[in-house]
C-alpha positions as CSV (number, residue, x, y, z in Angstrom):
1,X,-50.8,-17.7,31.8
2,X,-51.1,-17.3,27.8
3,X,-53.1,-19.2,25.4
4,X,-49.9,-20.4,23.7
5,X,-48.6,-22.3,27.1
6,X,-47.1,-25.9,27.4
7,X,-49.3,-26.5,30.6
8,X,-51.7,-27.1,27.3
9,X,-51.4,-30.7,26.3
10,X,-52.6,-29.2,22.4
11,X,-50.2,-26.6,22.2
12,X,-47.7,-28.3,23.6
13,X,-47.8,-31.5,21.2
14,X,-48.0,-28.8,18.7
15,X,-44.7,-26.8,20.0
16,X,-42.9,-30.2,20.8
17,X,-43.7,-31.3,16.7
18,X,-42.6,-28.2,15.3
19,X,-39.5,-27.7,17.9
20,X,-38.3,-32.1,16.0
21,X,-39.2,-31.1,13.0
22,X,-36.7,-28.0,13.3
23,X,-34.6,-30.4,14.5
24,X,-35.1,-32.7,11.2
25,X,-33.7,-29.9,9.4
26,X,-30.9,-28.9,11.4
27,X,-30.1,-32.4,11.1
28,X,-29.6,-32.5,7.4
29,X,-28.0,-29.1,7.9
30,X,-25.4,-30.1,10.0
31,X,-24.5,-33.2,7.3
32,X,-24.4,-30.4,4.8
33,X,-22.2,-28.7,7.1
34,X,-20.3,-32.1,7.4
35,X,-19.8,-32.2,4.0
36,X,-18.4,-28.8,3.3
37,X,-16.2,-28.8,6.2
38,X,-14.5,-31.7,5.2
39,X,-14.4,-30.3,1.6
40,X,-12.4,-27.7,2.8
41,X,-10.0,-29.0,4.8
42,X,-9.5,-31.5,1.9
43,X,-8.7,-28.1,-0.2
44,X,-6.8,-26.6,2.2
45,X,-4.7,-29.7,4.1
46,X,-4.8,-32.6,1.3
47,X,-6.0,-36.1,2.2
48,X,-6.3,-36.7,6.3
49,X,-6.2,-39.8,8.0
50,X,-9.2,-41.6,8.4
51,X,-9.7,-41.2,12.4
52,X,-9.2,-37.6,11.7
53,X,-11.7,-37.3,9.2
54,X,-14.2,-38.9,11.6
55,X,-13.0,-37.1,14.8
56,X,-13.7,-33.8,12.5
57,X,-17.1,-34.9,10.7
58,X,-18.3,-35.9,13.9
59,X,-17.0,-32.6,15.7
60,X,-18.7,-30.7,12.8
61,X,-22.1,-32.5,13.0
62,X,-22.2,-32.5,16.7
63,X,-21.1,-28.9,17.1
64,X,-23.6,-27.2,14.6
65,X,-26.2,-29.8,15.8
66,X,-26.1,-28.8,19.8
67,X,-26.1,-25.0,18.3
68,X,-29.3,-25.4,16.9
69,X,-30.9,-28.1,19.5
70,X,-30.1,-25.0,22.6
71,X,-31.5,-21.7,20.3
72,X,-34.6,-24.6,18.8
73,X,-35.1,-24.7,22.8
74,X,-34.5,-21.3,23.2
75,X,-37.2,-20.0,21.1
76,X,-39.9,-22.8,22.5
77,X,-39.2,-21.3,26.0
78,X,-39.6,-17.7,24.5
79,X,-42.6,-18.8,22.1
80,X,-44.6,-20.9,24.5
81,X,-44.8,-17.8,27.3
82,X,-42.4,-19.9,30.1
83,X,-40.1,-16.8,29.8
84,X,-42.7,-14.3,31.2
85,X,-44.0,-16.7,33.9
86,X,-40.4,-16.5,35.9
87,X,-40.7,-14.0,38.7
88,X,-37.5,-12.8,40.2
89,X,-37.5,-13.0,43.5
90,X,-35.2,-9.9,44.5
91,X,-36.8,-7.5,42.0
92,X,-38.4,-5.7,44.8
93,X,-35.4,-5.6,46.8
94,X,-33.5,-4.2,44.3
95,X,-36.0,-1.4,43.3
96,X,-36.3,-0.3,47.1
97,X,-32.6,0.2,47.2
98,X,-32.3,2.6,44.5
């Protein structure tokens, strides 16, 4: 066990802040994205129906929102030391085979 662990409530409060307020920004990010996606197929298609325009915003938002909610938890496993606690229970099978 590290000294950066979630088993730690400290740390752990810490990790969980800093892993919403990552998520605060990707939030605003993926409204930026919003925005810009929309801009373009504006440029590119002309004026869309309204349920398409919402079917793509929210597609937009959503997509580039789960992206960063899965790597945000990616990098809390990988930061907080879960990552080197998993043992893998057929690594010594494997080695005595070779």
């Amino acid at each position: 066990m590290t000294d950066n662990d979630l088993d730690d409530p400290g740390y752990a409060a810490f990790a969980w802040r800093r892993y919403r307020r990552l998520m605060i920004w990707m939030t605003l990010a993926s409204a930026v994205s919003v925005v810009a996606g929309l801009g373009a197929l504006r440029i590119y298609w002309g004026p869309m129906p309204l349920l398409g325009t919402i079917f793509a915003a929210g597609g937009i938002f959503f997509s580039v929102l789960l992206a960063a909610a899965l790597m945000g938890l990616v990098f809390l496993s990988s930061g907080s030391g879960h990552d080197e606690r998993i043992e893998e229970p057929t690594r010594d099978e494997r080695w005595s085979q070779k």
